[in-house]
C-alpha positions as CSV (number, residue, x, y, z in Angstrom):
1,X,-82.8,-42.3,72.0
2,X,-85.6,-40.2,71.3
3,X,-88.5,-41.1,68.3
4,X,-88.9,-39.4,65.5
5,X,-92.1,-39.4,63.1
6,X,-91.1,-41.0,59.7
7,X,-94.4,-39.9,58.7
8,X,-98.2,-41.1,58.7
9,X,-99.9,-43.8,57.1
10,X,-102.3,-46.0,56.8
11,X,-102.8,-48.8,58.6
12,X,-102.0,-51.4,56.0
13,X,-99.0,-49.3,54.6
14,X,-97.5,-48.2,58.4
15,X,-97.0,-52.4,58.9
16,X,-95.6,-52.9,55.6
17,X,-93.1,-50.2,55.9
18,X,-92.3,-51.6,59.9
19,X,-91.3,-54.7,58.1
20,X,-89.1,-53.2,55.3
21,X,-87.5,-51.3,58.3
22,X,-87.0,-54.1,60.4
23,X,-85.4,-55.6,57.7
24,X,-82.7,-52.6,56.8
25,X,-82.0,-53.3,60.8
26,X,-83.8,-50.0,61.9
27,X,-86.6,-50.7,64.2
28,X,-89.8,-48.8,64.0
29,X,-92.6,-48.7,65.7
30,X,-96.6,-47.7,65.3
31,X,-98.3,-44.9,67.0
32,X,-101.8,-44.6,66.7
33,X,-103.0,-47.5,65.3
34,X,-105.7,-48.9,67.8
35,X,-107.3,-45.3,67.5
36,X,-111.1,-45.2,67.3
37,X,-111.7,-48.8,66.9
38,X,-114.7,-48.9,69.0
39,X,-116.4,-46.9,66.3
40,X,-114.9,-48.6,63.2
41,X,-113.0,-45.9,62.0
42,X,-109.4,-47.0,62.6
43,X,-109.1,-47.5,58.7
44,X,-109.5,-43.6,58.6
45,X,-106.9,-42.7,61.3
46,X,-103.1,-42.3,59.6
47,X,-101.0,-44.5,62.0
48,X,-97.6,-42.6,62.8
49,X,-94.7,-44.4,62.2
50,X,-91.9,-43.9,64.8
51,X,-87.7,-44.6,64.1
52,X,-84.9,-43.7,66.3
53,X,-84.0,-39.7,65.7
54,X,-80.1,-41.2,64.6
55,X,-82.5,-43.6,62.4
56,X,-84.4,-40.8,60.6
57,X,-82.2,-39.9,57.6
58,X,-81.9,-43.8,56.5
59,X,-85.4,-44.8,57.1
60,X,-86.5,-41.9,54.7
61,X,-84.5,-42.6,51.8
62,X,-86.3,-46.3,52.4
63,X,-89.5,-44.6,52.0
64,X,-88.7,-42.7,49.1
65,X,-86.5,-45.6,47.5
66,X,-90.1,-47.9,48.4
67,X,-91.9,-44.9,46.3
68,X,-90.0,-45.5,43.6
């Protein structure tokens, strides 16, 4: 299946929403997130956050369920 981006983050939020993903059984992944680490700016970066394309619609209404 081909990925989709859920959206950008950073790097603290991307891992936290992997995890609330995993957990709803949709697997995600991180794009992005080593970026620029040999000059200290990988805090700066937004890390992408990938999902299945068939995933997309479900892992956004986590997102915007998450934003409350």
């Amino acid at each position: 299946m081909p990925l989709a981006e859920l959206g950008r983050f950073s790097k603290n939020e991307a891992n936290i929403l992997i995890g609330a993903l995993d957990a709803q059984g949709i697997p995600a992944v991180a794009f992005d997130e080593g970026a620029s680490i040999a000059d200290g700016s990988q805090y700066f970066i937004p890390v992408r956050v990938m999902v299945d394309e068939v995933d997309l619609a479900d892992a956004r209404a986590i997102v915007v369920a998450a934003q409350g």
